[in-house]
C-alpha positions in Angstrom: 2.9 23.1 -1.4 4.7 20.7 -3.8 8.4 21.2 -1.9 6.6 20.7 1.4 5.2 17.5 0.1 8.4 16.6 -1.6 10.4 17.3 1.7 8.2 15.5 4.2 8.4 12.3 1.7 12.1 12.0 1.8 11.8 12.8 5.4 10.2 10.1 5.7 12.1 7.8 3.4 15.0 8.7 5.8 13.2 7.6 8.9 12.0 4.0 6.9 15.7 3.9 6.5 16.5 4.2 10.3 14.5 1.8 11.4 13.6 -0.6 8.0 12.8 -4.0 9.7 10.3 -2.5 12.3 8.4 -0.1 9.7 8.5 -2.9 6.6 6.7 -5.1 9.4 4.2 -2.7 10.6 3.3 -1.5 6.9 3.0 -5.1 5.2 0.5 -5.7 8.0 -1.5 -2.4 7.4 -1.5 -2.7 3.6 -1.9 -6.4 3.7 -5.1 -5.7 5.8 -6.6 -3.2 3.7 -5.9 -5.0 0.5 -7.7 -7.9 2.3 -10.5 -5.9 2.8 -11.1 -4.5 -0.7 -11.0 -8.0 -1.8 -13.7 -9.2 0.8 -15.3 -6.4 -0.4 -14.9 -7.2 -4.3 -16.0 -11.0 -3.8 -19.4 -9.7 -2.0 -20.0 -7.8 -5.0 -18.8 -10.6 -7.6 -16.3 -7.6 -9.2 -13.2 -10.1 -9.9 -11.7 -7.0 -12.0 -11.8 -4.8 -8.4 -10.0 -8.5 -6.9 -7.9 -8.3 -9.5 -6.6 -5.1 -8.8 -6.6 -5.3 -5.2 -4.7 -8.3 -4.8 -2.0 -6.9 -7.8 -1.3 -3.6 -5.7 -1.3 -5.8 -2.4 1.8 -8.5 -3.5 3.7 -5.9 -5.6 3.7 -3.9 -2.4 4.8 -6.8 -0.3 7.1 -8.2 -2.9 9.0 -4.5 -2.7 9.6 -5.0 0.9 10.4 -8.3 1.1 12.9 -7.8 -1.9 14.1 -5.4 -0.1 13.8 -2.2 -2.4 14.8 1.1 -1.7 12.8 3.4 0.5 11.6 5.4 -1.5 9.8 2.4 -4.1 8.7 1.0 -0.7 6.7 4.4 0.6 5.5 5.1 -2.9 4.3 1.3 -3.6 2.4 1.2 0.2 0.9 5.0 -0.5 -0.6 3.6 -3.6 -1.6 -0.1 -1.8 -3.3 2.0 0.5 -5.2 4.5 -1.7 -5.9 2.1 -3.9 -7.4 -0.1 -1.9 -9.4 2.5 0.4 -11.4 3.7 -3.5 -11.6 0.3 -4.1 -13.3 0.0 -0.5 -15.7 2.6 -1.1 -16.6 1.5 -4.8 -17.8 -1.3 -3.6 -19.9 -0.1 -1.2 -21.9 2.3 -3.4 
């Protein structure tokens, strides 16, 4: 399980390579989105350590893109955006 998983990330570290302009555009939007959304979500609750975290995650992934960091640090920093964001999503809804 842990070679398929390994194989289908540089898999697609080769594809972000391929086409890097069109994917870094598509993925800051996505994990800028969700990021914005676990902070909306963190104000309503008054959690600034939640904001805090969320808005971290969010700019260190888009400073990796913009900086223009390999693929791999790009995937790996937009996976954790993401998941980071969607638990800080639904802690804040509990």
């Amino acid at each position: 399980m842990g070679k398929l998983i390994l194989n289908s990330f540089k898999q697609q570290a080769l594809q972000f390579e391929e086409s890097r302009f069109a994917a870094m555009a598509i993925l800051i939007i996505f994990q800028s989105c969700m990021g914005s959304i676990a902070a909306m979500y963190s104000l309503m609750n008054h959690d600034y350590v939640s904001l805090s975290i969320s808005v971290i995650v969010t700019m260190a992934s888009n400073a990796a893109f913009i900086a223009l960091s390999p693929a791999k640090w790009c995937l790996g920093i937009v996976y954790t955006s993401v998941a980071t964001s969607i638990v800080l999503i639904i802690i804040n809804l509990i």
